[in-house]
N, C-alpha and C positions, 0 to 999 in steps of 0.2 A: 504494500500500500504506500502510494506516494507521499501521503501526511506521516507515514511513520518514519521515513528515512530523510523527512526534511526536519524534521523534529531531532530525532537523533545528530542530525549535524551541529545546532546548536549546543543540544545539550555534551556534546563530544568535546563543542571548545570550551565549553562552562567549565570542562571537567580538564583543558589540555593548558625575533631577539637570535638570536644566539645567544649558546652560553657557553661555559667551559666544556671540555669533552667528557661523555659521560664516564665513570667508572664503571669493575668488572660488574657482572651478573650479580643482582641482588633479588633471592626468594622472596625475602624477607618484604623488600619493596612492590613487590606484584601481590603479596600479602594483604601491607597495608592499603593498599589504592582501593582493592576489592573494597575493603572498611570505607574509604572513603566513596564508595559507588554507594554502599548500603544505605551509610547517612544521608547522601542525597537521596535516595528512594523514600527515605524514611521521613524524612525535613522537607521536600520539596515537593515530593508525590506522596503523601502516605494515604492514614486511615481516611481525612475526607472523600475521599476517592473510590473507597471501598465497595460503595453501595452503586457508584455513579455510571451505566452503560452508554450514554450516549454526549456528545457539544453540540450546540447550536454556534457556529462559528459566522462573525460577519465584520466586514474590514474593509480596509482599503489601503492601497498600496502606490506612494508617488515615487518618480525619479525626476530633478530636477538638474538639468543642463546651463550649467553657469554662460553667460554670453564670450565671456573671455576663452572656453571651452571650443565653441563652436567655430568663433572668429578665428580659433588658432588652427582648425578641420580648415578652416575655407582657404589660409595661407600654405597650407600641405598640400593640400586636392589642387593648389594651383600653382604650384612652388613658387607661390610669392609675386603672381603673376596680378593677383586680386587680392586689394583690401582690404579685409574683414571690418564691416564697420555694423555690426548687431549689436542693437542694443539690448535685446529680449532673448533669455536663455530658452531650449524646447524642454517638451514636460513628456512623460508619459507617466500614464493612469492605469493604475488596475482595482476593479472592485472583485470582492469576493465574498459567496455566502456560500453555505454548505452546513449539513449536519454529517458528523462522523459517529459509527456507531463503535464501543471499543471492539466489537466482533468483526470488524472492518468491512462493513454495509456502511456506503456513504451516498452522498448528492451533495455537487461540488457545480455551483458557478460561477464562473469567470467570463468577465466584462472588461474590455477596457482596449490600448493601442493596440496589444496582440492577436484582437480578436475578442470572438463572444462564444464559450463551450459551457455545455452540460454535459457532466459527464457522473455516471450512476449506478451502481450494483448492491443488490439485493441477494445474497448467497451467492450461485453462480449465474444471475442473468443479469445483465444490466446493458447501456447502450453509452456513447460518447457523441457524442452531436456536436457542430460548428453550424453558427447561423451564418458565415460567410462563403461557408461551401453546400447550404441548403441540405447537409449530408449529417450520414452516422453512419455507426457500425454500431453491432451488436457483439463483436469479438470484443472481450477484456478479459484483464487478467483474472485470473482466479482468486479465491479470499486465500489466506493462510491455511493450514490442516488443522493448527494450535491457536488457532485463534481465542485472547481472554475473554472473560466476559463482563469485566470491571474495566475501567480505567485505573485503578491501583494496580490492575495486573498488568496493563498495555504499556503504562511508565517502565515497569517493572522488566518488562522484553527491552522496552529502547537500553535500558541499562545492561542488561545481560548484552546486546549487541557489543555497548562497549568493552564488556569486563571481556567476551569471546574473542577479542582485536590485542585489548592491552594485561589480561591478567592470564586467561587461560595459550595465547596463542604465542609463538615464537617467533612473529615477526622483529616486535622490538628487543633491544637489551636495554632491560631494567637498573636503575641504583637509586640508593636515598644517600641524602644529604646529613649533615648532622643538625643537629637541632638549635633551632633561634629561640631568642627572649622577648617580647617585645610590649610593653605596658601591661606586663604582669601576667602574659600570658606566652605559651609555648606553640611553636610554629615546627613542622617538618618538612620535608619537601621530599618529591619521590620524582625520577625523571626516567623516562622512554626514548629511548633513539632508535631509528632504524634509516640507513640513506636512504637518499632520493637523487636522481637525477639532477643536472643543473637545467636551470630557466632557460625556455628556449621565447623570447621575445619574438619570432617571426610563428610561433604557432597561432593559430586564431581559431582553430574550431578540436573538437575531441568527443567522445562518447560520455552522454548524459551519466552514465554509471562512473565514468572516470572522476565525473567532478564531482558528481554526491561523495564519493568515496575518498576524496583527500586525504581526512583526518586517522585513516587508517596506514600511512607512511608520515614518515616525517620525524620530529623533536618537540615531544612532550613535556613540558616542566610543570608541575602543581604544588603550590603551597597552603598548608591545610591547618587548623588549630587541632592542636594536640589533642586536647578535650574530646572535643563535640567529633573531630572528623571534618568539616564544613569546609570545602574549599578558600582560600583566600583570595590567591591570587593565580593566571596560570599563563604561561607564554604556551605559543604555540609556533611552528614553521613547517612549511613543505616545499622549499625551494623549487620543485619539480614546476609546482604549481603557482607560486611566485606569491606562499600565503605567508606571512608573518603579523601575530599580534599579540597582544599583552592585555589580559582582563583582571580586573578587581572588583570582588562581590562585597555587597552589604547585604547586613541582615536587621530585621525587626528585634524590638525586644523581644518574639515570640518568638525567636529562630529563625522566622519564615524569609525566604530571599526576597529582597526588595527592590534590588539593581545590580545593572553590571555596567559597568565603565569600561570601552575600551578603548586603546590604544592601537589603530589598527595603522602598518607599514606594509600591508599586502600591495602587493604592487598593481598599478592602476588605480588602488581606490586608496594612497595615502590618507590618513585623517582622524581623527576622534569617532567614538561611535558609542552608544548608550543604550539602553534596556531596560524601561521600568514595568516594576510587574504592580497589583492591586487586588487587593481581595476582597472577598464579602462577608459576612457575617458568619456564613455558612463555613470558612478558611479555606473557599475556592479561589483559583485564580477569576478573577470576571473582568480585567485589562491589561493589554499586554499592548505598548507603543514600544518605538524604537527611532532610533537614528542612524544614519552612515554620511559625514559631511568629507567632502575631498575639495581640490581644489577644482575639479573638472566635473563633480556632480554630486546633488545630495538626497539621497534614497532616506522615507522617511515610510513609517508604516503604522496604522492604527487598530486595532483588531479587539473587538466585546468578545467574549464568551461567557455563556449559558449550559449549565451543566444539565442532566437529567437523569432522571431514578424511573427505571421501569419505561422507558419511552419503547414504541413500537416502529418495527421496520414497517409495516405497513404505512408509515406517515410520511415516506418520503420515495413510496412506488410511485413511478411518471413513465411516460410511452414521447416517441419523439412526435416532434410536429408534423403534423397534415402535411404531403407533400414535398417531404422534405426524401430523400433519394437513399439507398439504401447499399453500403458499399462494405468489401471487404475490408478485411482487419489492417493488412498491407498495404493495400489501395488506398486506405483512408490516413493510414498514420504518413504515407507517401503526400498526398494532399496537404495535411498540416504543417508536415515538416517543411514543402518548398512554400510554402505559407510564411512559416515563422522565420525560413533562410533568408526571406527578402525582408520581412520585416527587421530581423535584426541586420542587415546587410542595410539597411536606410538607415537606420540608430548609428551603427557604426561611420555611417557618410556624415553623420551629424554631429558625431563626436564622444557617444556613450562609447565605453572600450568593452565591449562583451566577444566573448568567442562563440563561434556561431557552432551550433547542433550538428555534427555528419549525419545525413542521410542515410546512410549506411544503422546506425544506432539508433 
């Protein structure tokens, strides 16, 4: 499910500069990280959750194109042959609404520069629909075998994803640091490496599984309070991918995570970037904004959520529209993708730096 492995991304860096080189293999530090997965499951996802099978999810999503960005597109695209005198940065928009079930039965749509899709399944039938190709398919993926039936349990897999990457798996080599002091309380640090290729700046497109996948290569460093477990602070990099940044968590008096600051030097989107979370009475999440400011664009995002007890799939069965053309699985993801090639092949003429999706993937 798409919502699970974009989820998991964040929570990957919540939990992941250059530093010194790591030391030998430490058990002991794949040990303790597990503990610190736990606490986060425990602090961040726990008992509220317990009861909760279904999100009413609804949001919206900006990217905003500084004019100094664009004007410096129009001096490249003409080696200086033209001007640039904009005074107005470009924007793009995405809205989204959707209910996800934690049995991973969702209805998911997206409006906005990219297009307009619904896309839908109810155990194994569902359809994917664009109103700009009048088309759908009824080919989608299948649910999981293991799918939870809580949302305490679906947090609960996105964590096991990471502990199967960084505690049970041998990609990285593991070591901990020795122990800090710091206003009265004690800090450790446990760090992951594994190489990665060097930045290739002339790459512009890759396979969509390559880049959800990042956070699974690379140089992990986490600093945690002794006590509770609670992540503090955490750098991350994957040269391959040209990611570097540096986050710092606060928490409520209640424990509960309240924000993260970061420090982000990933290349293309140098710049500060922020995450504040809010709860309800209830000790659910029910708002989650964010920031990503650079000198060339600033992605900003605002997103309610609505939890539910006992909610039925039946409340989000739907059939495509009247008329609308009926295509294969290949056929249709082929459609979409020379769809989205051009749309971001325009963004890129305008100055947003995305790498484009291969056809092939």
């Amino acid at each position: 499910m798409m919502l699970k492995h974009l989820l998991a991304i964040p929570t990957a860096l919540a939990l992941c500069g250059q530093t010194p080189p790591v030391k030998s293999e430490s058990p002991l530090a794949r040990k303790t990280f597990q503990q610190v997965l736990e606490a986060v499951g425990n602090g961040w996802f726990g008992k509220p959750y317990q009861a909760i099978n279904a999100v009413d999810l609804q949001g919206t999503m900006g990217i905003t194109l500084t004019p100094q960005a664009l004007n410096a597109k129009v001096d490249q695209l003409s080696q200086g042959a033209i001007k640039g005198e904009l005074t107005k940065g470009g924007v793009v928009n995405l809205k989204l609404k959707g209910t996800y079930f934690a049995n991973s039965d969702f209805r998911t749509e997206l409006a906005g520069d990219f297009g307009t899709l619904l896309y839908t399944r109810v155990s194994n039938r569902g359809f994917l629909y664009s109103k700009e190709q009048n088309a759908y398919t009824t080919k989608v993926d299948p649910p999981p075998a293991d799918a939870p039936l809580s949302y305490m349990g679906w947090f609960r897999q996105v964590l096991n994803d990471i502990k199967a990457v960084y505690v049970d798996g041998n990609t990285f080599k593991a070591s901990m640091a020795k122990d800090d002091a710091l206003g009265g309380k004690n800090f450790q640090t446990v760090t992951f490496v594994t190489p990665t290729s060097s930045y290739d700046p002339k790459k512009r497109e890759q396979s969509l599984a390559e880049s959800l996948g990042f956070w699974k290569r690379g140089r992990l460093e986490i600093t945690f309070e002794k006590a509770s477990k609670l992540p503090q602070r955490m750098l991350f990099s994957n040269e391959a991918q040209g990611v570097s940044t540096r986050m710092e968590f606060s928490y409520g008096g209640d424990g509960r995570l309240q924000s993260v600051n970061v420090d982000n030097q990933s290349r293309g989107a140098q710049g500060p970037a922020s995450l504040r979370l809010t709860y309800g009475g209830d000790g659910l999440i029910n708002h989650v904004t964010g920031t990503l400011n650079s000198q060339r664009q600033n992605i900003t995002f605002d997103m309610g959520l609505t939890w539910n007890k006992g909610k039925k799939t039946s409340s989000i069965i739907s059939v495509p529209p009247p008329g609308a053309a009926k295509k294969g699985g290949d056929e249709m993801k082929t459609l979409l993708a020379v769809g989205l090639a051009g749309r971001i092949l325009d963004l890129q003429r305008k100055g947003l730096n995305l790498r484009s999706v291969t056809l092939a993937n």
